[in-house]
PDB file of N, CA, C and O in Angstrom:
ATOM      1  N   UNK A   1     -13.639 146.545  54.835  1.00  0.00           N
ATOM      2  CA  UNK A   1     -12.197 146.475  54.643  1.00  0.00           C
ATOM      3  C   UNK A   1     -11.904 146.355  53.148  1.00  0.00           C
ATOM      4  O   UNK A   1     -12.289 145.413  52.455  1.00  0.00           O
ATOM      5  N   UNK A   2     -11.183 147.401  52.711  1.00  0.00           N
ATOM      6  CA  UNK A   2     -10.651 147.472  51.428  1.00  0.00           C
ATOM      7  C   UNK A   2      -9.372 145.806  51.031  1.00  0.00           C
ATOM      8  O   UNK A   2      -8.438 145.300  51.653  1.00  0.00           O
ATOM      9  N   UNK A   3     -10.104 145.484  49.627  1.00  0.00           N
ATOM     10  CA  UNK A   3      -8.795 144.420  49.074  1.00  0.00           C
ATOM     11  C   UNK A   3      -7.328 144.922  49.587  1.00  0.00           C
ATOM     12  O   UNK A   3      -7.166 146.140  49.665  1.00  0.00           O
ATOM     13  N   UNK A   4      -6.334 144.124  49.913  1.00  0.00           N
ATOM     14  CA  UNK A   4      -4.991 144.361  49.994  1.00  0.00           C
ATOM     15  C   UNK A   4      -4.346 144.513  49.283  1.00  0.00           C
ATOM     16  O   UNK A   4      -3.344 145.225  49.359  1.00  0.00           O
ATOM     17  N   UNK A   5      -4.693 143.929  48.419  1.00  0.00           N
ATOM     18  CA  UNK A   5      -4.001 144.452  46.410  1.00  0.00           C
ATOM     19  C   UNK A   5      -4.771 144.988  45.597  1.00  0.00           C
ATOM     20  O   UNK A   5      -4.905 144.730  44.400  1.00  0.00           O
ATOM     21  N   UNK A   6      -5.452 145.974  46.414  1.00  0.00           N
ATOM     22  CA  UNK A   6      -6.444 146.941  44.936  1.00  0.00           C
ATOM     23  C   UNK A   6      -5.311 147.675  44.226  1.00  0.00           C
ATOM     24  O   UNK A   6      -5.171 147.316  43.057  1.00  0.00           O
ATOM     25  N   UNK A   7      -4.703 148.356  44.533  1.00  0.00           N
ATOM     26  CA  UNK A   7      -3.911 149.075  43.911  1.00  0.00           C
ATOM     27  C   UNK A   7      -3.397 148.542  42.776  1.00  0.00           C
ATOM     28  O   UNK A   7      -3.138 149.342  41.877  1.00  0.00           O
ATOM     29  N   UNK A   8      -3.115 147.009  42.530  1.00  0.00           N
ATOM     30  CA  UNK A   8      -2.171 146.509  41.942  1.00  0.00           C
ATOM     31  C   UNK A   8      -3.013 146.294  40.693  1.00  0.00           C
ATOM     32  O   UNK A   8      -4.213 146.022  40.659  1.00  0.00           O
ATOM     33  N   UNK A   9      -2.074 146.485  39.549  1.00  0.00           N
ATOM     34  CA  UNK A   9      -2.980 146.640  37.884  1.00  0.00           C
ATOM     35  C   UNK A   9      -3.310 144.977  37.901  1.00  0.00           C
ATOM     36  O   UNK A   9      -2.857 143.923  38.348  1.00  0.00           O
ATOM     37  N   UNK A  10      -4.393 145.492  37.114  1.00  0.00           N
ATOM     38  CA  UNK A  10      -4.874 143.863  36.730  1.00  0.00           C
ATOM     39  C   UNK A  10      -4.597 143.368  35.122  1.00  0.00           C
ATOM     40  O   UNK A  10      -5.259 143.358  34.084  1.00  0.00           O
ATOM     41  N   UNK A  11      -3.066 142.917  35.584  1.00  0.00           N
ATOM     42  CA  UNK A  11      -2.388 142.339  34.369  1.00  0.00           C
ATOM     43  C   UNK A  11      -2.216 141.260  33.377  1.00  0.00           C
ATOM     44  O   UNK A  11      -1.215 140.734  33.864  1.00  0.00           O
ATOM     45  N   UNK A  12      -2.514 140.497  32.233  1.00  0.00           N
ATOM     46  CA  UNK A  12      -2.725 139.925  32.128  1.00  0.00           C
ATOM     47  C   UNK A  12      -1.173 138.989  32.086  1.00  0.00           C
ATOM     48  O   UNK A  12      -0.220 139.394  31.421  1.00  0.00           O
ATOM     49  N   UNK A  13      -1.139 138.176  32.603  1.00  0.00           N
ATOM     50  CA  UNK A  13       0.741 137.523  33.005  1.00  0.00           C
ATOM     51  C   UNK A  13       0.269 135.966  32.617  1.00  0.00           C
ATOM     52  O   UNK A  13       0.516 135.133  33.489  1.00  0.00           O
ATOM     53  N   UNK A  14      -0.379 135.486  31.407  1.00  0.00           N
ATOM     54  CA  UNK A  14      -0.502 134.085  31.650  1.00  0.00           C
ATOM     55  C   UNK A  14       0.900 134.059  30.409  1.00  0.00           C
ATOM     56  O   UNK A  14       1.540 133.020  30.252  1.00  0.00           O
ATOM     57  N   UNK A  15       1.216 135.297  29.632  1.00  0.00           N
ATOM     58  CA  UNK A  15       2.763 134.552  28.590  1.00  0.00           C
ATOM     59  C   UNK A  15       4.194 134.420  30.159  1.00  0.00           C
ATOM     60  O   UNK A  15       5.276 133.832  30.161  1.00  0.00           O
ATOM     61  N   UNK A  16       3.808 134.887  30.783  1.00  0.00           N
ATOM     62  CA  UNK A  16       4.921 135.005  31.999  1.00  0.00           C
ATOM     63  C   UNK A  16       5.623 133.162  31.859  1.00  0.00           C
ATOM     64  O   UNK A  16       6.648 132.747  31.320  1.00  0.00           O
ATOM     65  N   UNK A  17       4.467 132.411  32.647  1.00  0.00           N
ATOM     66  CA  UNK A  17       4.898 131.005  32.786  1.00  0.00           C
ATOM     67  C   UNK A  17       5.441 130.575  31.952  1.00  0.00           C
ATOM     68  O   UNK A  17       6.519 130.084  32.290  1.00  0.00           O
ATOM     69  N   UNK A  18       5.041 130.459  30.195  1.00  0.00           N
ATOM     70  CA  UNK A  18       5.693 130.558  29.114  1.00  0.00           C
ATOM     71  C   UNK A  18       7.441 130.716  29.494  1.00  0.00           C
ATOM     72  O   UNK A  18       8.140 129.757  29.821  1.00  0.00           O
ATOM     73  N   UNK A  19       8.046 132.469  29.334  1.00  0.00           N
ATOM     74  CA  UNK A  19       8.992 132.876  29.272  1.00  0.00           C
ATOM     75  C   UNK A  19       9.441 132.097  31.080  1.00  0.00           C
ATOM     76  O   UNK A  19      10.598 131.675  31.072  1.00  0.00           O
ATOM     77  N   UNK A  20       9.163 132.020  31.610  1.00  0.00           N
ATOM     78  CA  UNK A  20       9.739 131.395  32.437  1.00  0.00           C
ATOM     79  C   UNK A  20      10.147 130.059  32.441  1.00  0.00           C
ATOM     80  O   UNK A  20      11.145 129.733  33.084  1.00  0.00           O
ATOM     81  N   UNK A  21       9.400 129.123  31.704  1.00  0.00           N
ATOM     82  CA  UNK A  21       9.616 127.889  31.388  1.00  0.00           C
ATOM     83  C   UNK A  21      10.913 127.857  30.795  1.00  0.00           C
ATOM     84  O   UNK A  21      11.938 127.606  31.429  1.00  0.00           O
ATOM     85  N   UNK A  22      10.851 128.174  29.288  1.00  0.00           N
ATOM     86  CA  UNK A  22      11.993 128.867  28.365  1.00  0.00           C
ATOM     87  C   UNK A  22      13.216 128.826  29.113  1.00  0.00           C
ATOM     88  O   UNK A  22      14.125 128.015  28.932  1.00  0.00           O
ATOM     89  N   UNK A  23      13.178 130.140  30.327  1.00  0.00           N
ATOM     90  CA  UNK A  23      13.997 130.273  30.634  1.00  0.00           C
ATOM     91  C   UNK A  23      14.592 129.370  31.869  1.00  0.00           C
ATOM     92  O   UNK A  23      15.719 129.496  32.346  1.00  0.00           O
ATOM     93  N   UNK A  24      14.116 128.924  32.064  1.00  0.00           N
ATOM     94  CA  UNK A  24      14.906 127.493  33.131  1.00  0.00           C
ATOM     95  C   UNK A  24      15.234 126.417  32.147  1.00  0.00           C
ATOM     96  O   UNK A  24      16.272 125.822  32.438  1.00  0.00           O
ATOM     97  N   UNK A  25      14.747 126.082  31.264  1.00  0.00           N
ATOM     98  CA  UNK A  25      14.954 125.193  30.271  1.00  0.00           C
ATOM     99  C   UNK A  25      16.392 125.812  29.745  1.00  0.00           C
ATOM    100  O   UNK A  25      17.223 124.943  29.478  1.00  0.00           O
ATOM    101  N   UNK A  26      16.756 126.987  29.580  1.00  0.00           N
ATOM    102  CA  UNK A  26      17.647 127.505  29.331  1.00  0.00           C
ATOM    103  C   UNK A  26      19.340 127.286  29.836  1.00  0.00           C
ATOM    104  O   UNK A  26      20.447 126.995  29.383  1.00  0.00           O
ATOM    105  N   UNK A  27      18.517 127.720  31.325  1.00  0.00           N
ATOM    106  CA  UNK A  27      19.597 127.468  32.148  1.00  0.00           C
ATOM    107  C   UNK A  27      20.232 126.402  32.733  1.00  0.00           C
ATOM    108  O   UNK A  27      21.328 126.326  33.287  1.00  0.00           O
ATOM    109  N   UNK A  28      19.044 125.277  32.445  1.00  0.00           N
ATOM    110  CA  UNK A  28      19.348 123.853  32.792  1.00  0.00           C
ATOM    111  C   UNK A  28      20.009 123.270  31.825  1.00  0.00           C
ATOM    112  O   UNK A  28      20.609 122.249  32.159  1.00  0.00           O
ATOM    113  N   UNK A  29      20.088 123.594  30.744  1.00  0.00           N
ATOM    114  CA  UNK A  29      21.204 123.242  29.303  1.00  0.00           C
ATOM    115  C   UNK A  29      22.648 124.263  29.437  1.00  0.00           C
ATOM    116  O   UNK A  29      23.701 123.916  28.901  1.00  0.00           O
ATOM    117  N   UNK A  30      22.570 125.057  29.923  1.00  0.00           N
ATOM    118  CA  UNK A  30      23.768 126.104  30.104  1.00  0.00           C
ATOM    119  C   UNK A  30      24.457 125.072  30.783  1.00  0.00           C
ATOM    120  O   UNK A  30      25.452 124.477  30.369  1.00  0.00           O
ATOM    121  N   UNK A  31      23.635 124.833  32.260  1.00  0.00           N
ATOM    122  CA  UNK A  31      24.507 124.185  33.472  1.00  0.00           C
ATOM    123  C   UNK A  31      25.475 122.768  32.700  1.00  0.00           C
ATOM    124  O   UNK A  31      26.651 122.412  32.627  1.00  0.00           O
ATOM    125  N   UNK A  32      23.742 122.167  32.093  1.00  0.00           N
ATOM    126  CA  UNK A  32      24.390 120.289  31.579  1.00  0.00           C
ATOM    127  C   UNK A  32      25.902 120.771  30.583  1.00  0.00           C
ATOM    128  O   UNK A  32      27.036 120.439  30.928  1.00  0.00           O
ATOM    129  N   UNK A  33      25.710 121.293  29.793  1.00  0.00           N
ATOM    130  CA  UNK A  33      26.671 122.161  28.527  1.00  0.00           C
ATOM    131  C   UNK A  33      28.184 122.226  29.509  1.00  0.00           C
ATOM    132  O   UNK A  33      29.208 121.649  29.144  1.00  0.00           O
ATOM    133  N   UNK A  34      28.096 122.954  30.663  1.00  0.00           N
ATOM    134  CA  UNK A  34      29.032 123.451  31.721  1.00  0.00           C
ATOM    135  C   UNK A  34      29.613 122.073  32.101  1.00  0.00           C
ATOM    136  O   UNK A  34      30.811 121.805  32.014  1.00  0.00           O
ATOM    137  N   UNK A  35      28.656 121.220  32.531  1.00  0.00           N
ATOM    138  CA  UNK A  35      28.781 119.851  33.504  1.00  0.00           C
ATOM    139  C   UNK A  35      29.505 119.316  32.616  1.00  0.00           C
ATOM    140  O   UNK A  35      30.633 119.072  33.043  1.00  0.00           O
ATOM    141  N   UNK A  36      29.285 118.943  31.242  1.00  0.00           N
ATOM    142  CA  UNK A  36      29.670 118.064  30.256  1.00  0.00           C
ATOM    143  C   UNK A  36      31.265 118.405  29.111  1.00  0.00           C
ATOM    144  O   UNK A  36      31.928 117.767  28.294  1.00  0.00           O
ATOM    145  N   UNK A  37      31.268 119.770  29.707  1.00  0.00           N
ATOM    146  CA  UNK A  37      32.743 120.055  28.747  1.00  0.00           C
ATOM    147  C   UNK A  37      33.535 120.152  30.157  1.00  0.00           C
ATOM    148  O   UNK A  37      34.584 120.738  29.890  1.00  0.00           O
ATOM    149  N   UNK A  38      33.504 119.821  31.632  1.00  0.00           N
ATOM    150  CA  UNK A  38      34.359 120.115  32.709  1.00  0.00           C
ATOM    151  C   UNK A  38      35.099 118.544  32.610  1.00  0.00           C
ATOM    152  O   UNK A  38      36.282 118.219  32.710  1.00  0.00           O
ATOM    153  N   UNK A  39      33.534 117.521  32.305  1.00  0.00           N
ATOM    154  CA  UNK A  39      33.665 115.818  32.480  1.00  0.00           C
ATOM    155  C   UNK A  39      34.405 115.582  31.058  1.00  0.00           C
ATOM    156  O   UNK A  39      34.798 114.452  30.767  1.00  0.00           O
ATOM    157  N   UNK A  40      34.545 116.434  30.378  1.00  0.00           N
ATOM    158  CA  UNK A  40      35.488 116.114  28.654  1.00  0.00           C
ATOM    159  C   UNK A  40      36.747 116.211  29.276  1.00  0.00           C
ATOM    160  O   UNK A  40      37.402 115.216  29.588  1.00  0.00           O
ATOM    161  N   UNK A  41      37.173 117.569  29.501  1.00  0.00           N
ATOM    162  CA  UNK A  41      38.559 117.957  29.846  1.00  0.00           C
ATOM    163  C   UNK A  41      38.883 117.564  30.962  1.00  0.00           C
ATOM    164  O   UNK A  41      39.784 118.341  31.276  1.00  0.00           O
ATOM    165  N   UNK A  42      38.704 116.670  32.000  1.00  0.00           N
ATOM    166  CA  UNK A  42      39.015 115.807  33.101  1.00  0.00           C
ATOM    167  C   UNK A  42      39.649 114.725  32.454  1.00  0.00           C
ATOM    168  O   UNK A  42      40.815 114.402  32.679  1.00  0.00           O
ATOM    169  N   UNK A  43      38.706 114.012  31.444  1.00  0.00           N
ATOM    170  CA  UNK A  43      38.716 112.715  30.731  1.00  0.00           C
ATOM    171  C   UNK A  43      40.085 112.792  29.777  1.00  0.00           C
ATOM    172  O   UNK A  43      40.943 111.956  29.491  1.00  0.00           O
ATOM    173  N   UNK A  44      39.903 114.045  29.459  1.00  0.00           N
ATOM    174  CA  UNK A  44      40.993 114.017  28.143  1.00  0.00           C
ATOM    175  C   UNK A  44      42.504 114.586  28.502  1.00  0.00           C
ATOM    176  O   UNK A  44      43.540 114.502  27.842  1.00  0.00           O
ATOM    177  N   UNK A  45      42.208 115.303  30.020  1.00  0.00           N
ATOM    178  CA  UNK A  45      43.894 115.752  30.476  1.00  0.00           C
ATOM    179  C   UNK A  45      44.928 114.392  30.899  1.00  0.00           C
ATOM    180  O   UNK A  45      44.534 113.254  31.153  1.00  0.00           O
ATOM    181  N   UNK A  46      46.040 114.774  30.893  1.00  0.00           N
ATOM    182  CA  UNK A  46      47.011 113.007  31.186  1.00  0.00           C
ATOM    183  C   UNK A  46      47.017 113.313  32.449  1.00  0.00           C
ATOM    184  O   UNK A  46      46.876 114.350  33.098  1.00  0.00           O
ATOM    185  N   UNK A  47      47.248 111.972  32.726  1.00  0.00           N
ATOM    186  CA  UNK A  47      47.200 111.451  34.154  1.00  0.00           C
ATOM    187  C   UNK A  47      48.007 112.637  35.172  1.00  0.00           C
ATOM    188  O   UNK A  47      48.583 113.581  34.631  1.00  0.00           O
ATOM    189  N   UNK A  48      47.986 112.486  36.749  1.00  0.00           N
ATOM    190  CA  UNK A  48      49.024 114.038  37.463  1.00  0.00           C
ATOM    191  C   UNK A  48      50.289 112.742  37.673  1.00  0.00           C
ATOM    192  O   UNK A  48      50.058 111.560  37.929  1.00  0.00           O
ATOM    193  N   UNK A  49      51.866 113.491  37.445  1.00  0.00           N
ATOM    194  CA  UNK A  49      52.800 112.821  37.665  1.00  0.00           C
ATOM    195  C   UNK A  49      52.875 112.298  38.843  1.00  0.00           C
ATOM    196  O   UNK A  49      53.000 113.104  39.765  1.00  0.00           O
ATOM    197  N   UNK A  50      52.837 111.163  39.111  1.00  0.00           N
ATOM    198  CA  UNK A  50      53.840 110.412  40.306  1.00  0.00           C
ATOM    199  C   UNK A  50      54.854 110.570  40.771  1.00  0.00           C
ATOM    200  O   UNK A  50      55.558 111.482  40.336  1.00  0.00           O
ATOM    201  N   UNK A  51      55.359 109.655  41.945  1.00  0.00           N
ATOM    202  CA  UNK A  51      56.409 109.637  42.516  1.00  0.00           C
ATOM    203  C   UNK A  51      57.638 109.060  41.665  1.00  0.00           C
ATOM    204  O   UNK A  51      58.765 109.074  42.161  1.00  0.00           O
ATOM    205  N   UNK A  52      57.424 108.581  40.451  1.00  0.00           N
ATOM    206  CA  UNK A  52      58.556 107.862  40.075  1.00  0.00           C
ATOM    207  C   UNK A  52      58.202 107.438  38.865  1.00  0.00           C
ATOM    208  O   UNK A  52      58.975 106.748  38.202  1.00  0.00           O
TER     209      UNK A  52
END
């Protein structure tokens, strides 16, 4: 029985984990960045008018 992934090139992908790291590190500062200017402008809008 032939390998199931012969076909597939034998690539070398160890910078992959690298750029993947990077890039969640990325996106997890995008999100906090997002989280943290929504919790500014909550903080800093005036109160919603009342009844009176």
């Amino acid at each position: 029985m032939p390998p199931l992934f012969a076909w597939w090139p034998d690539w070398d992908l160890g910078w992959l984990k690298i750029v993947l790291g990077i890039a969640v590190a990325i996106g997890l500062t995008a999100g906090e960045i997002d989280r943290r200017r929504k919790l500014s402008r909550r903080r800093d809008a005036p109160p919603p008018a009342g009844d009176g």
